[in-house]
gemmi code that builds the backbone of each chain (N, CA, C; Angstrom):
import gemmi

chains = {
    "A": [
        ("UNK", (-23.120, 93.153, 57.017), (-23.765, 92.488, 58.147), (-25.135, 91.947, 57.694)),
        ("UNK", (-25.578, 90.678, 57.825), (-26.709, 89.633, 57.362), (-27.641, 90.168, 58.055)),
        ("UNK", (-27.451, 90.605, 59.568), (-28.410, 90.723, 60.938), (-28.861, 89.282, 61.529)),
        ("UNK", (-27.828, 87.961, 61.081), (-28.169, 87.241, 61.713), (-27.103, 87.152, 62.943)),
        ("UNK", (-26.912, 86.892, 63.662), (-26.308, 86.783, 64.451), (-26.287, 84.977, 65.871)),
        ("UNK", (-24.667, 84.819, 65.547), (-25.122, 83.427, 66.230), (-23.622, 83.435, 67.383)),
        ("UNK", (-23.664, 82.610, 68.164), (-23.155, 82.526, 69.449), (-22.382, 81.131, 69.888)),
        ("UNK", (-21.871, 80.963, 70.434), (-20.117, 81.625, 70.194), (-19.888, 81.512, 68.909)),
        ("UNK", (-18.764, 82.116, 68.664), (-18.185, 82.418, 67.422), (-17.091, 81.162, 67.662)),
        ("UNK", (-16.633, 81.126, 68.466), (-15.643, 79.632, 68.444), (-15.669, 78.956, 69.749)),
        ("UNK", (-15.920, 77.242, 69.773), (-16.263, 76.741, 71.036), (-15.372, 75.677, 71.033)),
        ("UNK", (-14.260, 75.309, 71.886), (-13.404, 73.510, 71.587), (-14.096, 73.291, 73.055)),
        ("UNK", (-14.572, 72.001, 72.838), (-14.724, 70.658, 73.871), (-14.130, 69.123, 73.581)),
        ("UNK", (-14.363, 68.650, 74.384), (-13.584, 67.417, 74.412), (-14.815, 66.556, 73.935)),
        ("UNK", (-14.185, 65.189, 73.109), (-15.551, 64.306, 73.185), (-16.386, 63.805, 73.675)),
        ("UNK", (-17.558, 63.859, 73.583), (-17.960, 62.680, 74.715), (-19.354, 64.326, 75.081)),
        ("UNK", (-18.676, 65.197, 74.802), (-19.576, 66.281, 75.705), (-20.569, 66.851, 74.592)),
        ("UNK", (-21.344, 67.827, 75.452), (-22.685, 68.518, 74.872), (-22.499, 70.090, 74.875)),
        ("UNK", (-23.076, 70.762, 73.790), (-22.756, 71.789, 73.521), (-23.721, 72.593, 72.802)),
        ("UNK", (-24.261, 74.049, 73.215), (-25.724, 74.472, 72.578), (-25.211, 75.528, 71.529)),
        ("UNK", (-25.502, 75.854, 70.220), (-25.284, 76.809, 69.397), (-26.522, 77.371, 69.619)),
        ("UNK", (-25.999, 78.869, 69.109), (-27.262, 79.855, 69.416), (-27.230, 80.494, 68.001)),
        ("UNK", (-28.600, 80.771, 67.717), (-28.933, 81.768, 66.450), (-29.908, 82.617, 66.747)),
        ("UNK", (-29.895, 84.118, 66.590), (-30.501, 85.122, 66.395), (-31.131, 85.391, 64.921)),
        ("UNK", (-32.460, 84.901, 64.437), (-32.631, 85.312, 62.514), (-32.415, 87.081, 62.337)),
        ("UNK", (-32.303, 87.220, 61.453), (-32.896, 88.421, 61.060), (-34.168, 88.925, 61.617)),
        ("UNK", (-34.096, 90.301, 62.239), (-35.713, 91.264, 62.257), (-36.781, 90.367, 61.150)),
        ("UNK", (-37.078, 90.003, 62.102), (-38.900, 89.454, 61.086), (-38.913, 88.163, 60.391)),
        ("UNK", (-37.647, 87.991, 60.288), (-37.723, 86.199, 59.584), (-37.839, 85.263, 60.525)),
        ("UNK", (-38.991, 84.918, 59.608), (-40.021, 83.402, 60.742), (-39.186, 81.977, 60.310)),
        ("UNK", (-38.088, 81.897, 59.172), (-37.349, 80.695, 59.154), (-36.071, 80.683, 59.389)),
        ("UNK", (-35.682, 79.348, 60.019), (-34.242, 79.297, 60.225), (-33.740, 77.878, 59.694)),
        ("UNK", (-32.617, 78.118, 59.596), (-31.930, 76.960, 58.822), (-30.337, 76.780, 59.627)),
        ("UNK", (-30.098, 74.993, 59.632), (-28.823, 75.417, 60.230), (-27.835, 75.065, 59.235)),
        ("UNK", (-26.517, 74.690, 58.767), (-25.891, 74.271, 58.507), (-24.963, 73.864, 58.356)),
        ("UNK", (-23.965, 72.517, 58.508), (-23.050, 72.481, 58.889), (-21.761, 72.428, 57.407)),
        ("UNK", (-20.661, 73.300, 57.623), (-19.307, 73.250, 56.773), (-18.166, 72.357, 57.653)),
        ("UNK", (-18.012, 71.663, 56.529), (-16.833, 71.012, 56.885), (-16.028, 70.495, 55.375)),
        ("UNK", (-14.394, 70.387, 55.436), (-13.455, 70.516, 54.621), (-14.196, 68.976, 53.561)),
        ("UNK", (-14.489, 67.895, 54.414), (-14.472, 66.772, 53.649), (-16.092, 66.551, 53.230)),
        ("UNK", (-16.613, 67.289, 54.082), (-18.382, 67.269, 53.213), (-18.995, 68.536, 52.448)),
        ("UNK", (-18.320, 69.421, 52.900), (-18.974, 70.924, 52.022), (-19.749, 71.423, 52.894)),
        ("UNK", (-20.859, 72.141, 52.435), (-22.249, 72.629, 53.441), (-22.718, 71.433, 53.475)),
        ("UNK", (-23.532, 71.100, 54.634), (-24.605, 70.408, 54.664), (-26.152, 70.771, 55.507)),
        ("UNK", (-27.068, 70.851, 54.409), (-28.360, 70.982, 55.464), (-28.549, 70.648, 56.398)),
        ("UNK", (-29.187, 70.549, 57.463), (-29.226, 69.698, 59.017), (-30.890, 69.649, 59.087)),
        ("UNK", (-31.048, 71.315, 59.243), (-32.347, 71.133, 59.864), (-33.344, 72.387, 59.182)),
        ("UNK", (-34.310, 72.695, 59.216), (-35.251, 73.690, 59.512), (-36.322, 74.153, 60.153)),
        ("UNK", (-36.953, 75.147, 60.672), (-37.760, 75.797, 61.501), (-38.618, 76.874, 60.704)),
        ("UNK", (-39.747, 76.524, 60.690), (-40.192, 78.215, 60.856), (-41.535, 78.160, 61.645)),
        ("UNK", (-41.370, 79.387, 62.023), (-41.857, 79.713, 63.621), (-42.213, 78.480, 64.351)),
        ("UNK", (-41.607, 78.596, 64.814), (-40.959, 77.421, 65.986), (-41.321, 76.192, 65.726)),
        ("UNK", (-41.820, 75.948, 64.504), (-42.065, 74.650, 64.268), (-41.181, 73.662, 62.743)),
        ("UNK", (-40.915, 72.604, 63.517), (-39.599, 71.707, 62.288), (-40.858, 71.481, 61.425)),
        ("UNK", (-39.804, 72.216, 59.795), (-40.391, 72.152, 58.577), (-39.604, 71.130, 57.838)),
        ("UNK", (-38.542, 70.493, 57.940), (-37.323, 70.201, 56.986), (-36.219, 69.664, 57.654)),
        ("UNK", (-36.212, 68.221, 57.281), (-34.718, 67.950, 58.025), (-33.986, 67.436, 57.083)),
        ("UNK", (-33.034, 67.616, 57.012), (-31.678, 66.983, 56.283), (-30.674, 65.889, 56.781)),
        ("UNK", (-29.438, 66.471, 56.815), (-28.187, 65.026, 57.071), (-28.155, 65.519, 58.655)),
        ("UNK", (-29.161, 65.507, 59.510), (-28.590, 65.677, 60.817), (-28.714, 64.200, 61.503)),
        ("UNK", (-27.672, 64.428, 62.595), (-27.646, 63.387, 63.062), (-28.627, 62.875, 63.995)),
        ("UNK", (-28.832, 61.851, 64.877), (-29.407, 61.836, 65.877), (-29.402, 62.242, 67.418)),
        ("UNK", (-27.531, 62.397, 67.591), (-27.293, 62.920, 68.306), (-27.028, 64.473, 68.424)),
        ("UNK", (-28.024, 65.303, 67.507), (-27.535, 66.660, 67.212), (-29.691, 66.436, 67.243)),
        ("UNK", (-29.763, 68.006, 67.729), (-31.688, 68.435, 68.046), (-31.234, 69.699, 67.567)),
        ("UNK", (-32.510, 70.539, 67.896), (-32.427, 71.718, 67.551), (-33.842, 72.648, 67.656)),
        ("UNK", (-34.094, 73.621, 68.473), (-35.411, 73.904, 68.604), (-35.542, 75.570, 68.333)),
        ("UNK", (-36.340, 76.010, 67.827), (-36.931, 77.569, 67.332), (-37.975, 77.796, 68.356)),
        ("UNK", (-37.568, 78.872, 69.227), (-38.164, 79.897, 70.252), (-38.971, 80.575, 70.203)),
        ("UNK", (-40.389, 81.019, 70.859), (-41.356, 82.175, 70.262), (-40.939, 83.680, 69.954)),
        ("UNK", (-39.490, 83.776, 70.340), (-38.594, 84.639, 70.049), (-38.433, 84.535, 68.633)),
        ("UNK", (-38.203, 83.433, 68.181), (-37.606, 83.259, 67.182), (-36.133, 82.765, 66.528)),
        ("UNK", (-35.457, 83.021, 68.668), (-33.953, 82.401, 67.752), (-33.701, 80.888, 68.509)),
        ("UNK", (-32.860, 80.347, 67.834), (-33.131, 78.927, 67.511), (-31.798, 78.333, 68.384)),
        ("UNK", (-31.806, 77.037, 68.717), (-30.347, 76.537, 69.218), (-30.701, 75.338, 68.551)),
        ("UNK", (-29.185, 74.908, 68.290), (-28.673, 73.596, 67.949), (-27.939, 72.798, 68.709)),
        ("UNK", (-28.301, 71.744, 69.144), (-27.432, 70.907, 70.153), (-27.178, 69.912, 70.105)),
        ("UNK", (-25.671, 69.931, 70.373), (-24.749, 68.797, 69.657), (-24.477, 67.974, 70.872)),
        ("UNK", (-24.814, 66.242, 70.632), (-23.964, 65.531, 72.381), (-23.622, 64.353, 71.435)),
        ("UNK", (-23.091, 64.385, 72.581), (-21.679, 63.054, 72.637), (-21.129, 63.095, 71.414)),
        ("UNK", (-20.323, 64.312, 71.447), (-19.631, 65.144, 70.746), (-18.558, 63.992, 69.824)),
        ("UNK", (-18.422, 64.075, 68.670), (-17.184, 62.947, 68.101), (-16.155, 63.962, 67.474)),
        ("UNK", (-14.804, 63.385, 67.301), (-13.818, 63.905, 66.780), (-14.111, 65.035, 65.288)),
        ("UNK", (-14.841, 63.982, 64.637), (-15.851, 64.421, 63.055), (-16.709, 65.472, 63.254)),
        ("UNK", (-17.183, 65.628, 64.374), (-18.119, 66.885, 64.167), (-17.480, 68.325, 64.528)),
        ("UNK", (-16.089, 68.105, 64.373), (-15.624, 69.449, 64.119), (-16.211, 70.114, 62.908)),
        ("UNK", (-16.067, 71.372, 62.712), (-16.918, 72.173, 61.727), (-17.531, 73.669, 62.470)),
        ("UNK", (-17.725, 73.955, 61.406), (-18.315, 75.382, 61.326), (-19.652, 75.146, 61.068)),
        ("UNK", (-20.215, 75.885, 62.060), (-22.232, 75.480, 62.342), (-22.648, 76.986, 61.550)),
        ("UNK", (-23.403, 77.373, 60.289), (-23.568, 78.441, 59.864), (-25.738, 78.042, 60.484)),
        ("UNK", (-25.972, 79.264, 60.626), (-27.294, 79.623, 61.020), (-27.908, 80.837, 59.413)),
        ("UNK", (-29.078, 80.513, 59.076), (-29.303, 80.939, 58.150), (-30.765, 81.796, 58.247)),
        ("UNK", (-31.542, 82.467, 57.800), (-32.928, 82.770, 58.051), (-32.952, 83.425, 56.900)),
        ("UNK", (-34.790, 83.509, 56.378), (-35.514, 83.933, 55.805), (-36.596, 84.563, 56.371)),
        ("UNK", (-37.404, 84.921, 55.088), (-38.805, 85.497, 55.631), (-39.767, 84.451, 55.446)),
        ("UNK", (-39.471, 83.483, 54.773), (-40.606, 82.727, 54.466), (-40.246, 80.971, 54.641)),
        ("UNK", (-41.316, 80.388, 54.184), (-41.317, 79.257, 54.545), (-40.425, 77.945, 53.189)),
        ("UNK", (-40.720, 78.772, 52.238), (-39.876, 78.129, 51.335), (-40.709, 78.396, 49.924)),
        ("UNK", (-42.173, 79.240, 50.123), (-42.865, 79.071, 48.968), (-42.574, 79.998, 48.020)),
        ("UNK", (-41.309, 81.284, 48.819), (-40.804, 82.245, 47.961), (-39.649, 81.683, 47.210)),
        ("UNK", (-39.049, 82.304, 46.772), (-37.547, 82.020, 45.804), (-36.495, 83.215, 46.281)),
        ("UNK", (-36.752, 83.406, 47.278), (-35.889, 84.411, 48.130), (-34.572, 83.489, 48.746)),
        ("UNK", (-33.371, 84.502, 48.967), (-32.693, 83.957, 49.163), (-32.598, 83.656, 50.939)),
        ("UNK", (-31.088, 83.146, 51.691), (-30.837, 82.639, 52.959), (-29.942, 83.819, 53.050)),
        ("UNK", (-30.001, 84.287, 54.346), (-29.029, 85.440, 55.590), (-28.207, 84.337, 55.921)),
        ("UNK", (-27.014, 84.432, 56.018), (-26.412, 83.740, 56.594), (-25.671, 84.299, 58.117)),
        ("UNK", (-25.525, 83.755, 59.043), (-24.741, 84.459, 60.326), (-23.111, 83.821, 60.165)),
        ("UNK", (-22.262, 84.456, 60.321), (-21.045, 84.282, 60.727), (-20.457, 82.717, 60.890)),
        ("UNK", (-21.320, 82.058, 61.804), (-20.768, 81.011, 62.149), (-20.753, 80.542, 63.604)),
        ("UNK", (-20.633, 79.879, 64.017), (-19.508, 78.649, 65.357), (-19.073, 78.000, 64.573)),
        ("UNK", (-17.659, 77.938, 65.061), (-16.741, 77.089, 64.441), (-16.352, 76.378, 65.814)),
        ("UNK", (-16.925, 74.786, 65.590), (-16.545, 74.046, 67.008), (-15.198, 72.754, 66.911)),
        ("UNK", (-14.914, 72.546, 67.724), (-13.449, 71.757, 67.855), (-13.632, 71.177, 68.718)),
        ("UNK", (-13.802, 69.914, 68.779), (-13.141, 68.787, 69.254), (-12.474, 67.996, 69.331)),
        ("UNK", (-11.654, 67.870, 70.780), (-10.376, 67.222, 71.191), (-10.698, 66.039, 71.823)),
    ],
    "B": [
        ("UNK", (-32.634, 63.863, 42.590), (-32.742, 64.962, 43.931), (-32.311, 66.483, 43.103)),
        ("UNK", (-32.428, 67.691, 43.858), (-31.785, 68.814, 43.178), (-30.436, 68.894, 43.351)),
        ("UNK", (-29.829, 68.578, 42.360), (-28.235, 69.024, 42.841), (-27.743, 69.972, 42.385)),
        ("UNK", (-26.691, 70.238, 42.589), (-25.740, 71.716, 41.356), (-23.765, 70.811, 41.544)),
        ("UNK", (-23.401, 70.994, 40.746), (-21.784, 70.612, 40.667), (-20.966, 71.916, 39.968)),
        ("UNK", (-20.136, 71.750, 40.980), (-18.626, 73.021, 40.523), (-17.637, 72.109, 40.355)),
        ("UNK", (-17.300, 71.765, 39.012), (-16.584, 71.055, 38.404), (-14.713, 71.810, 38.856)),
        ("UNK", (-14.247, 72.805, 39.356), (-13.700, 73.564, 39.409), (-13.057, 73.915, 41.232)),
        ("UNK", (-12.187, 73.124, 41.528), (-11.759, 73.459, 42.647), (-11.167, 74.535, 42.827)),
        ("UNK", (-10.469, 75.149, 42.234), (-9.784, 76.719, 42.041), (-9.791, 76.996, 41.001)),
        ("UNK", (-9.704, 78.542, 41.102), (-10.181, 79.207, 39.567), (-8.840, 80.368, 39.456)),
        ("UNK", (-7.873, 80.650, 39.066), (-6.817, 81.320, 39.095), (-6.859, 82.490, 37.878)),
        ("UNK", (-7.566, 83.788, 37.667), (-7.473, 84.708, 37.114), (-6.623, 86.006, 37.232)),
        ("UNK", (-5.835, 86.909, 36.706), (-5.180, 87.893, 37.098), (-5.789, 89.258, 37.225)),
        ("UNK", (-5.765, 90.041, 37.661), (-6.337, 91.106, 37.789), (-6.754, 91.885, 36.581)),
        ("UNK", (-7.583, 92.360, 36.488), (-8.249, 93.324, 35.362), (-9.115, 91.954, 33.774)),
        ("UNK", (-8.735, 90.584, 34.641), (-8.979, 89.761, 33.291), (-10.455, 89.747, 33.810)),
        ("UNK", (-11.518, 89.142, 32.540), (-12.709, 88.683, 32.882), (-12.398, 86.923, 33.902)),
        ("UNK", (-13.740, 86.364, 34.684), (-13.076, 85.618, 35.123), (-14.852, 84.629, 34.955)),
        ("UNK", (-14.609, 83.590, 35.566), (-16.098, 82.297, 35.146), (-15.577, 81.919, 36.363)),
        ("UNK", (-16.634, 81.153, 36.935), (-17.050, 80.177, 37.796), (-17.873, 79.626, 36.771)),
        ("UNK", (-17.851, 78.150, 36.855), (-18.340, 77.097, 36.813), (-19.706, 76.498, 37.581)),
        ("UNK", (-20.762, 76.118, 37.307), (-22.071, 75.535, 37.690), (-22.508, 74.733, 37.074)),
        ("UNK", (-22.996, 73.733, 37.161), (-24.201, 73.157, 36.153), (-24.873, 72.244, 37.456)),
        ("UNK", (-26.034, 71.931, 37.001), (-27.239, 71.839, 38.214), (-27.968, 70.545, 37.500)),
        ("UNK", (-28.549, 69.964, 38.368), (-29.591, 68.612, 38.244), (-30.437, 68.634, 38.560)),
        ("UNK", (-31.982, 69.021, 37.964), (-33.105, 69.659, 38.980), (-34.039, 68.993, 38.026)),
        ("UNK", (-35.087, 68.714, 38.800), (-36.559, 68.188, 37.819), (-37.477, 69.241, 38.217)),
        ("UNK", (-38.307, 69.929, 36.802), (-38.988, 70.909, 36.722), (-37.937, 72.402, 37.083)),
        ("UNK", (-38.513, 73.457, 36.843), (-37.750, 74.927, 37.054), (-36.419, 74.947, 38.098)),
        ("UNK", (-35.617, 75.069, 37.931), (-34.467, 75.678, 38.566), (-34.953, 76.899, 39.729)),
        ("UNK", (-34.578, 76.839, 40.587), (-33.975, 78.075, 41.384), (-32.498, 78.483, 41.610)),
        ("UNK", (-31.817, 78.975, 41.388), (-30.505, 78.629, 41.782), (-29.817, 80.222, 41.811)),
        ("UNK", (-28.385, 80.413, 42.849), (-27.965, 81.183, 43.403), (-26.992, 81.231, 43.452)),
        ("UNK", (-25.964, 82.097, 43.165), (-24.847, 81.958, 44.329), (-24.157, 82.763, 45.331)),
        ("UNK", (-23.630, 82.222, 46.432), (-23.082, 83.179, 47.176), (-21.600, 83.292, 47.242)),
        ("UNK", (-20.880, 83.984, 47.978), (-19.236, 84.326, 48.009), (-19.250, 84.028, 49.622)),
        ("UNK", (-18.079, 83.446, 50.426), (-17.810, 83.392, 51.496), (-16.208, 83.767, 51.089)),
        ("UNK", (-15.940, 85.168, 52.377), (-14.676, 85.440, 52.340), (-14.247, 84.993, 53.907)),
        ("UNK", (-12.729, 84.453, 54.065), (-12.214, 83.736, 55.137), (-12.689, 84.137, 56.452)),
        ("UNK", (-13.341, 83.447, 57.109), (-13.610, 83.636, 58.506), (-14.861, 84.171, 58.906)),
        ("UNK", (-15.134, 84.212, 57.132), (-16.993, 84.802, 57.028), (-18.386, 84.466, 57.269)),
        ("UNK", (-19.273, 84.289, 57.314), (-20.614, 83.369, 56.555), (-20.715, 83.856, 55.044)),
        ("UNK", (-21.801, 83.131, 54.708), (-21.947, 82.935, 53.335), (-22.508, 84.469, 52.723)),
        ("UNK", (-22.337, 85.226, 52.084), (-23.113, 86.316, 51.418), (-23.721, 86.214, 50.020)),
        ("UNK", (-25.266, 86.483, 49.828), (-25.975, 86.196, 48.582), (-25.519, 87.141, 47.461)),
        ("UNK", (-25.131, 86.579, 46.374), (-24.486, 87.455, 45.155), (-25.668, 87.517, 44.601)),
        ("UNK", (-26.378, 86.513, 43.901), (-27.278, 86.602, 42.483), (-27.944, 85.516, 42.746)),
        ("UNK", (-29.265, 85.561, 41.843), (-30.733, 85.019, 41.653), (-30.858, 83.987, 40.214)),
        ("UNK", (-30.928, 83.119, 40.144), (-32.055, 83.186, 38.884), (-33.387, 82.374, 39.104)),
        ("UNK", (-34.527, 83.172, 39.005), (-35.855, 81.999, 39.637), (-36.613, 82.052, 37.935)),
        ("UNK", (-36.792, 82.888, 37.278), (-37.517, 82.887, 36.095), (-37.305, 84.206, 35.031)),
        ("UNK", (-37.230, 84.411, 33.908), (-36.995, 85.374, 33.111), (-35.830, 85.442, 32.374)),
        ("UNK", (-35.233, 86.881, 32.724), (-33.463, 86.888, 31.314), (-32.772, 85.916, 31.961)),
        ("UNK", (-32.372, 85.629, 30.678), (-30.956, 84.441, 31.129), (-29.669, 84.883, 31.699)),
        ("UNK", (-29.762, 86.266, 32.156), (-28.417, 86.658, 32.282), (-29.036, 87.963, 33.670)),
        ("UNK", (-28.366, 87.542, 34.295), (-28.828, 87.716, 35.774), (-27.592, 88.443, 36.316)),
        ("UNK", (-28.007, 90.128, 36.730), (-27.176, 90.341, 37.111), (-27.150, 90.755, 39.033)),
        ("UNK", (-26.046, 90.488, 39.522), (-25.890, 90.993, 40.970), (-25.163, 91.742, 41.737)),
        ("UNK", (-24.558, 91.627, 42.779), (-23.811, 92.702, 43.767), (-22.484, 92.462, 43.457)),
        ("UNK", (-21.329, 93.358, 43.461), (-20.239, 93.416, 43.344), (-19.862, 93.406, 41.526)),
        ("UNK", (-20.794, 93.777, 40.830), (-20.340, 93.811, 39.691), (-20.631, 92.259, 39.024)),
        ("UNK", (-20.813, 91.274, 39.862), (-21.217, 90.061, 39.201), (-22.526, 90.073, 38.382)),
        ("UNK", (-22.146, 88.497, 37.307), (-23.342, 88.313, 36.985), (-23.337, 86.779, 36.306)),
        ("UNK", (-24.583, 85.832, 36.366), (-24.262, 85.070, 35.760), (-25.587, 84.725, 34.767)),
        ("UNK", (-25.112, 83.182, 34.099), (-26.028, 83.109, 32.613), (-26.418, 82.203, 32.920)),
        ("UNK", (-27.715, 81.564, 32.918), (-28.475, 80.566, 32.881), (-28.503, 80.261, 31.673)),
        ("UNK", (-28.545, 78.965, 31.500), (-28.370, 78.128, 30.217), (-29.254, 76.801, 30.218)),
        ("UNK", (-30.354, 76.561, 29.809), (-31.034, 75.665, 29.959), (-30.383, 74.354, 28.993)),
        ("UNK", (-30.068, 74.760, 28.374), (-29.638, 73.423, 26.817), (-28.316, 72.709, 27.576)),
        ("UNK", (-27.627, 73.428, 28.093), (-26.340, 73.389, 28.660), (-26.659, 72.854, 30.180)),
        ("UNK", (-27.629, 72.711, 31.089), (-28.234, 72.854, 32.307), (-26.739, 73.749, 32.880)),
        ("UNK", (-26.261, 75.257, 32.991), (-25.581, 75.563, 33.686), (-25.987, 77.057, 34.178)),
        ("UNK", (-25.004, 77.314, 35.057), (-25.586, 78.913, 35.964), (-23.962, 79.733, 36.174)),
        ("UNK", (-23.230, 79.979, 35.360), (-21.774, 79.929, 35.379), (-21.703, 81.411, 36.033)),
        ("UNK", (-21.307, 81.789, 36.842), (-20.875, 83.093, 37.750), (-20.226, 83.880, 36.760)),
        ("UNK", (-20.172, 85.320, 36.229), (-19.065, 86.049, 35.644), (-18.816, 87.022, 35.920)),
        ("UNK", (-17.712, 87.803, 35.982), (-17.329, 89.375, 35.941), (-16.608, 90.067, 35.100)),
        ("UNK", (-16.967, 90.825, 34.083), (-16.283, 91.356, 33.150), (-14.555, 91.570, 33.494)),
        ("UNK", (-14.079, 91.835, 34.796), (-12.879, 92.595, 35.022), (-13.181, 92.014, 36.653)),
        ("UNK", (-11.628, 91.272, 36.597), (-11.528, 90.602, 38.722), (-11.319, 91.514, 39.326)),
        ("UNK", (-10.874, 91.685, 40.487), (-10.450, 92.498, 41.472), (-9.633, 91.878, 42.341)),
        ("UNK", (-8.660, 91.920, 42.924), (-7.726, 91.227, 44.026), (-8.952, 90.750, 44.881)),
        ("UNK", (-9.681, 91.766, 45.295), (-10.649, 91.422, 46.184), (-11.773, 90.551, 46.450)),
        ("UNK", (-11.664, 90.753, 44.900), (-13.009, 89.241, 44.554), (-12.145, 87.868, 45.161)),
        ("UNK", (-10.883, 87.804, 45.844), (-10.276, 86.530, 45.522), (-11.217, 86.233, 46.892)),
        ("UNK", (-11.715, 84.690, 46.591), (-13.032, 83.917, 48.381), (-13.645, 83.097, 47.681)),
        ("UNK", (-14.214, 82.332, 48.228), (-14.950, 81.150, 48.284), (-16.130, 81.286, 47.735)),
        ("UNK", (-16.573, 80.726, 46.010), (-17.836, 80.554, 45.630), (-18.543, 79.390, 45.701)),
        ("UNK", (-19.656, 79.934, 46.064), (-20.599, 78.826, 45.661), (-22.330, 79.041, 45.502)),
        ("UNK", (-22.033, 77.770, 44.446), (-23.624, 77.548, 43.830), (-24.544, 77.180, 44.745)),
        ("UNK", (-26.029, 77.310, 44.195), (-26.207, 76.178, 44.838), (-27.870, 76.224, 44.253)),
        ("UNK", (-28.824, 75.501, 44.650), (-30.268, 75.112, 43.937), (-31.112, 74.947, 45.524)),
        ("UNK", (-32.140, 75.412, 44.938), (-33.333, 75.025, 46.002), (-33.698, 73.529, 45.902)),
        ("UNK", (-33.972, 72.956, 46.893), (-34.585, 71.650, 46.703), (-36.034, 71.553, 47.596)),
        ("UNK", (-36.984, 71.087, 47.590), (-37.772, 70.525, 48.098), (-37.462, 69.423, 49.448)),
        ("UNK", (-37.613, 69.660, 50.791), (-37.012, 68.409, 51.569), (-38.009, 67.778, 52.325)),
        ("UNK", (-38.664, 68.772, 52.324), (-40.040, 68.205, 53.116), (-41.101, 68.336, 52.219)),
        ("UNK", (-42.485, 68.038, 52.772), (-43.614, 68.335, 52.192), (-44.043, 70.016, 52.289)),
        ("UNK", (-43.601, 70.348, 53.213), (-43.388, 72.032, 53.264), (-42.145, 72.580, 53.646)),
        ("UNK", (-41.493, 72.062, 53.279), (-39.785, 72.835, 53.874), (-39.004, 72.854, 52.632)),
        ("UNK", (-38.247, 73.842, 52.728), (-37.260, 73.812, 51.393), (-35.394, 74.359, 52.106)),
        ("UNK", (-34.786, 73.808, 51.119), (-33.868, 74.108, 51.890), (-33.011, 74.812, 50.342)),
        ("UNK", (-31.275, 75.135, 50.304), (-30.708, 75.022, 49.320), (-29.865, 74.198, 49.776)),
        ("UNK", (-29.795, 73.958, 48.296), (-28.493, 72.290, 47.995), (-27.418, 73.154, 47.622)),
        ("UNK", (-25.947, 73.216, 47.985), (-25.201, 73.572, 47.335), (-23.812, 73.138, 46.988)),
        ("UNK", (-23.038, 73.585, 46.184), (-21.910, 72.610, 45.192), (-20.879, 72.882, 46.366)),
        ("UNK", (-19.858, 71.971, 45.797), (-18.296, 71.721, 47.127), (-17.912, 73.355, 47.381)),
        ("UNK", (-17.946, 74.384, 46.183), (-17.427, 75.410, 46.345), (-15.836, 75.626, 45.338)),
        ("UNK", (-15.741, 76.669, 44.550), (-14.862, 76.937, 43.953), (-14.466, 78.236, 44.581)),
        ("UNK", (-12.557, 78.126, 44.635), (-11.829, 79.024, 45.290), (-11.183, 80.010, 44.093)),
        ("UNK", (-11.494, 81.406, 44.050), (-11.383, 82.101, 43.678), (-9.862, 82.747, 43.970)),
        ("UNK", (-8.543, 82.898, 42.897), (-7.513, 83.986, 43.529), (-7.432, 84.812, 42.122)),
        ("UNK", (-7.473, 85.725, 42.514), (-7.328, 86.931, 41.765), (-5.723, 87.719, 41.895)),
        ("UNK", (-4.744, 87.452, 40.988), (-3.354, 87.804, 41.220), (-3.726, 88.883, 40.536)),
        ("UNK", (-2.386, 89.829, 41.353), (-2.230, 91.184, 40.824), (-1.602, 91.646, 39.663)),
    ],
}
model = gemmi.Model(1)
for chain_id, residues in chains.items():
    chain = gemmi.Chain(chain_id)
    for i, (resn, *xyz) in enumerate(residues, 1):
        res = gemmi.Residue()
        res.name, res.seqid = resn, gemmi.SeqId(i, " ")
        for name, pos in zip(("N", "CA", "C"), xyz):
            atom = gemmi.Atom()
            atom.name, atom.element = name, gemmi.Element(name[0])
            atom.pos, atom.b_iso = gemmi.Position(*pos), 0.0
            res.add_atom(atom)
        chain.add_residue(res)
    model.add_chain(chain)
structure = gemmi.Structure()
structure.add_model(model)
structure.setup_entities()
């Protein structure tokens, strides 16, 4: 167990719609990372946070945001959902901001489907 | 940009053999690089390190791999597979994405089966 923990574990909607992923980091890690798996792109970076503020963005789209909580756990939100953005949303955290060489927690997953 | 490539879509070893994963990386200035194992239905889990020092880096589950600068590679190894080792590897490198953000870059992923 990573101790990250993310929400739902599996979500299908239809296109066209909006949909919030949830991430819990690890006890005490101030960064989060999201990332998306899929068969025809691999991992891909999206985004990053630490403490609640965007450090790092990657291949996210425009129609995909994503915001870090004074809590600390983070959502990702996906609209006007397309056939393609099926995939598995992995949530990642650290302790730091990137100036260590430490590695990423990874959580489980959402694995989302659209019909 | 930082990249890493797994030349190696499946890797087919039998049980009790030694076994390699495949890496080699594209990075300007020092390497960071890692890899993790994802088993089906999993997230990703961190195996091994290399940020600076021995070239031969060892980690969890009995793994270990070799940094090779002449070669630019980071090749995963285990003396002896396990059925169990059979899951999803992958490399991957730190990159720089922001002016303060870092993320890791990582390779398509090589599939591990370990026959009995």
């Amino acid at each position: 167990d990573s101790g990250v923990t993310q929400t739902p574990k599996h979500l299908i909607t239809a296109t066209g719609q909006r949909v919030t992923l949830r991430c819990s980091p690890r006890s005490g890690d101030l960064s989060v990372y999201w990332y998306q798996q899929s068969l025809d792109q691999g991992l891909q970076f999206l985004i990053q946070y630490y403490n609640g503020e965007e450090r790092a963005k990657g291949n996210i789209l425009e129609r995909f945001s994503a915001q870090q909580f004074p809590d600390l756990h983070s959502e990702l939100n996906l609209s006007s959902l397309e056939l393609g953005d099926s995939a598995l949303y992995f949530c990642a955290s650290s302790a730091y901001l990137g100036g260590n060489t430490g590695e990423l927690f990874f959580g489980e997953g959402s694995r989302l489907t659209v019909l | 940009a930082q990249s890493v490539a797994q030349p190696e879509d499946q890797v087919n070893v039998a049980e009790g053999n030694p076994l390699t994963v495949k890496c080699t990386y594209s990075v300007s200035g020092n390497p960071y690089l890692f890899w993790y194992v994802q088993y089906p239905n999993r997230g990703l889990q961190f195996l091994l390190k290399y940020i600076t020092g021995d070239n031969l880096v060892k980690g969890s589950y009995g793994f270990e791999a070799e940094f090779n600068k002449s070669q630019t590679s980071f090749h995963l190894k285990k003396p002896s597979a396990l059925v169990s080792d059979s899951a999803l590897y992958f490399c991957a490198v730190r990159a720089a994405v922001s002016n303060s953000g870092y993320a890791l870059n990582f390779g398509k992923g090589t599939s591990l089966l370990v026959t009995p």
